[in-house]
C-alpha positions as CSV (number, residue, x, y, z in Angstrom):
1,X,8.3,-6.5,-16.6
2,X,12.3,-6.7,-18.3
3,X,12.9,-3.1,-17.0
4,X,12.6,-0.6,-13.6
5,X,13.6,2.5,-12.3
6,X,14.2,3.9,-8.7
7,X,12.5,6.3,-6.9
8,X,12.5,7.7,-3.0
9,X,9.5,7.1,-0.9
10,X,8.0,9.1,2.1
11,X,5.9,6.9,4.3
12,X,3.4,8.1,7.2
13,X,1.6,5.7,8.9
14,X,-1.0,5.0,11.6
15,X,-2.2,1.7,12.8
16,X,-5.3,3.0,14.6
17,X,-7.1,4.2,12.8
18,X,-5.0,2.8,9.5
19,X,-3.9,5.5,7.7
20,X,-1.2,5.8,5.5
21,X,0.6,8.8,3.3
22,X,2.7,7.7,0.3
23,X,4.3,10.0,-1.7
24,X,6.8,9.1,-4.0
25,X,9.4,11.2,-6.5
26,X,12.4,10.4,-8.8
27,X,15.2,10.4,-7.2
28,X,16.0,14.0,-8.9
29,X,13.3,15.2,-6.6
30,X,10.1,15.0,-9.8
31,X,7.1,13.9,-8.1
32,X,5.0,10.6,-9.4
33,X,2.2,9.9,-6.9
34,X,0.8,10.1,-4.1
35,X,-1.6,8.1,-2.1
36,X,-3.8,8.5,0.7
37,X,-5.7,5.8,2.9
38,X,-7.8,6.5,5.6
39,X,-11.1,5.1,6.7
40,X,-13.0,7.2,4.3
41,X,-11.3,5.0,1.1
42,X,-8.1,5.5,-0.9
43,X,-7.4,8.3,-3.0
44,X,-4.0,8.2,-5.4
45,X,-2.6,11.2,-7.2
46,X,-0.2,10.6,-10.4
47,X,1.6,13.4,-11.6
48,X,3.4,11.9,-14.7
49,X,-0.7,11.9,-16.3
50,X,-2.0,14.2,-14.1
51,X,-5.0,11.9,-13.1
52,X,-6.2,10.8,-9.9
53,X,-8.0,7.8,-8.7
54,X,-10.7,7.1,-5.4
55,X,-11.8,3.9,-4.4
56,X,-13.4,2.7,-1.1
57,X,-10.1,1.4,0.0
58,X,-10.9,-1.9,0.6
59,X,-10.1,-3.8,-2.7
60,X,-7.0,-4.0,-4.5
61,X,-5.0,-1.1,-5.9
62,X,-4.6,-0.5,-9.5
63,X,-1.8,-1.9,-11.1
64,X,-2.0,0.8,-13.3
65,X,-0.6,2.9,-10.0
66,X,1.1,0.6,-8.4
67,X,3.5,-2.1,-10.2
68,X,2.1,-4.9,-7.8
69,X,-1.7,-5.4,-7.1
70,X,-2.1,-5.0,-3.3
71,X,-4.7,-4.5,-1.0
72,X,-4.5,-2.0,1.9
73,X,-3.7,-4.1,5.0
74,X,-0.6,-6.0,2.5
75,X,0.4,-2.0,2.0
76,X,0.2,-1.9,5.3
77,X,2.9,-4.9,5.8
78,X,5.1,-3.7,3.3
79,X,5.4,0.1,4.9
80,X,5.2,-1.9,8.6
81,X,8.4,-4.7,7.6
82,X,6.4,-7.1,8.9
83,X,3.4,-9.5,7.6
84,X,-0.1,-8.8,9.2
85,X,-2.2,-11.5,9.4
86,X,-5.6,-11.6,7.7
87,X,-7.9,-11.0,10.0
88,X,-11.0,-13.2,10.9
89,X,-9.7,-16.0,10.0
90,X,-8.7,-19.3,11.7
91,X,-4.7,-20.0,11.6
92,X,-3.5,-23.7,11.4
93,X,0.3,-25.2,11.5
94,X,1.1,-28.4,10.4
95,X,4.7,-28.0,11.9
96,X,7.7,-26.5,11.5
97,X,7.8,-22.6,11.2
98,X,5.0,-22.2,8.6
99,X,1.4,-21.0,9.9
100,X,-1.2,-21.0,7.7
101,X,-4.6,-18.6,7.6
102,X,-8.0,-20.5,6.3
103,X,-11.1,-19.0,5.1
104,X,-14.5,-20.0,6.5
105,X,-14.6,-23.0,3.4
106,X,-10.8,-24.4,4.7
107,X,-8.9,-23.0,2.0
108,X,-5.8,-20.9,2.8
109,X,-6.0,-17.3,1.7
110,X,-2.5,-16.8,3.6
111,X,0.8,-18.8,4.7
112,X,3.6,-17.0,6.8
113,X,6.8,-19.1,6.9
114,X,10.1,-18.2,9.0
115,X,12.9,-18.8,7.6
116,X,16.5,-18.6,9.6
117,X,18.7,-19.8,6.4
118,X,21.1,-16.9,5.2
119,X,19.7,-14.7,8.4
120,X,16.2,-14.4,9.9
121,X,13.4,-13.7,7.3
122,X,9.5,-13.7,7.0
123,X,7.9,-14.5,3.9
124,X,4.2,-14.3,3.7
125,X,1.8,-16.0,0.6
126,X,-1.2,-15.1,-1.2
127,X,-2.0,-18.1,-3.3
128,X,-5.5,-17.0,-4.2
129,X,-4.0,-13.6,-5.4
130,X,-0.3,-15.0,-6.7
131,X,1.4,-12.5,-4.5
132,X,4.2,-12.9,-2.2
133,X,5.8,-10.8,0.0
134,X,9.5,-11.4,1.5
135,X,10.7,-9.4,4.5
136,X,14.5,-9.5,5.1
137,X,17.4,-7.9,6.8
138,X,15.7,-7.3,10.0
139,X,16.6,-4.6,12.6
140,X,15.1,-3.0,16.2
141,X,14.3,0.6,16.8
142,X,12.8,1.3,19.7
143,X,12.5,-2.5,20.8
144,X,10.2,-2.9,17.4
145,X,11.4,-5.8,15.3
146,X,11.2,-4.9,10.9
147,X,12.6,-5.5,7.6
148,X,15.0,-3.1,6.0
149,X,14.1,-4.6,2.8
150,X,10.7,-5.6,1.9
151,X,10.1,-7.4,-2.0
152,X,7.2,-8.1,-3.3
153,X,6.5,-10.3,-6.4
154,X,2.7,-10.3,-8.0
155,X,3.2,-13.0,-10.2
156,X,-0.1,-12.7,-12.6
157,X,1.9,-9.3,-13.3
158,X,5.2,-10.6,-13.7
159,X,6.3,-7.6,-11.7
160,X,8.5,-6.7,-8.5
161,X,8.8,-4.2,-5.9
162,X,11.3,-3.6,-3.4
163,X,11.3,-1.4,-0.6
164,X,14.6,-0.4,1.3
165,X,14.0,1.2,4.5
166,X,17.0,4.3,4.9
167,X,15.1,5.6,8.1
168,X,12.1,4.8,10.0
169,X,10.7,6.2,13.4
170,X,8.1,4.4,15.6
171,X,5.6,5.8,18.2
172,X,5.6,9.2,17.2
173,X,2.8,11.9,17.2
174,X,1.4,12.9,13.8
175,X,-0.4,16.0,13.0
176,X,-3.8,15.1,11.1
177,X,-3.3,17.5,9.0
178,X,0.0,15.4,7.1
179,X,-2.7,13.4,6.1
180,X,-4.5,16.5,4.0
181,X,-4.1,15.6,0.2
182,X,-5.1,18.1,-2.6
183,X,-5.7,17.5,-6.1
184,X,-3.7,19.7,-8.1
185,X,-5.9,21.9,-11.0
186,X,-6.1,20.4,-14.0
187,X,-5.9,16.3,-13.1
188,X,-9.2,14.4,-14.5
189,X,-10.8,11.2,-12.5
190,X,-9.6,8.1,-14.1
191,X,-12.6,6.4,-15.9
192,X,-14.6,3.7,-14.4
193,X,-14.3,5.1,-10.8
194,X,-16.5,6.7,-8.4
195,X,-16.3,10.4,-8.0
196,X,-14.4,12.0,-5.2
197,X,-16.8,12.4,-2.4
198,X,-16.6,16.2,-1.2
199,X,-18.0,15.6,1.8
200,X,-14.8,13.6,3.5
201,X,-13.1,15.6,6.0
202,X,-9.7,15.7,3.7
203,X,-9.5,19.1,2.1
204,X,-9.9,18.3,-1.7
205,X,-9.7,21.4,-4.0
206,X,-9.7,21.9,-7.7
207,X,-11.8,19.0,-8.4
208,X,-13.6,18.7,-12.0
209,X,-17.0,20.0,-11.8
210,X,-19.8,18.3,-13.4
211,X,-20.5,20.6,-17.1
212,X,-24.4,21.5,-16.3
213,X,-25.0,21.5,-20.0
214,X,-26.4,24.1,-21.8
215,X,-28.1,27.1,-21.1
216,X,-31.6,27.4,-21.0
């Protein structure tokens, strides 16, 4: 919105199951947040107000956290450089190199257009949720075609992000527990969200406790 700042990202990713690992600093190192996503929901640690936020991880992400509203499988594009397409749906092309994804009513909840003007890109659209995502300056690692850059553009926010890939590395084996995520002391649940649920198998600690009230 008029103004930005940069910041380094650390990206661990899964495709099955989807998990992902953000965590994301200043470029001087200072943490901001971090997020977890896993098939138990979405939990999103920011540092700057020392609050965290849980969801089930299947609607969109706060733009409160995030500068563009997103849900987990366009997250999943960005970190991937590539567009997914929406599953369950039934994809249509009138032509050219445009494919378009229709709900169960006919109405298109996404359009993925190539482009080759300028170089080879792949821009995928979210009319219903005004977001766009642009994938560009593509490269192969390990026979695996994805964009260096990534931008996306939510325009009910009037807001942008852009992701530059440095370094990326496909196929490899993860140790489960990079996807542990701890709630420092001190951070309070942002209002009008569910509670953490203890019993997930991620090793929360220092949560709030409920105050039992007063003593008999």
């Amino acid at each position: 919105r008029g103004s930005g700042f940069e910041a380094d990202v650390l990206i661990v990713a899964t495709r099955n199951p989807l998990r992902m690992k953000l965590e994301v600093t200043h470029f001087w190192g200072r943490p901001l947040f971090h997020l977890l996503l896993d098939e138990s929901g979405i939990i999103i640690v920011s540092f700057p107000d020392k609050t965290y936020y849980t969801g089930d991880g299947t609607g969109l992400i706060p733009s409160r956290l995030l500068p563009v509203r997103l849900r987990p499988d366009q997250l999943w594009a960005a970190v991937r450089g590539f567009p997914v397409p929406v599953p369950g749906n039934r994809a249509v092309s009138s032509g050219g190199d445009r494919v378009s994804f229709l709900d169960e009513n006919g109405d298109a909840i996404q359009h993925v257009e190539f482009r080759n003007d300028n170089g080879f890109s792949v821009r995928a659209e979210y009319p219903g949720q005004g977001l766009r995502i642009a994938f560009s300056k593509f490269s192969r690692k390990d026979m695996i075609l994805y964009a260096r850059r990534t931008r996306l553009t939510d325009r009910g926010n009037g807001t942008n992000l852009t992701l530059d890939t440095r370094q990326i590395v496909f196929n490899t084996s993860i140790d489960k527990a990079i996807f542990d995520l701890t709630v420092p002391p001190g951070f309070h649940r942002l209002r009008d969200h569910r509670p953490l649920d203890t019993r997930r198998s991620i090793p929360y600690t220092h949560l709030e406790k409920p105050d039992p009230g007063p003593t008999p």
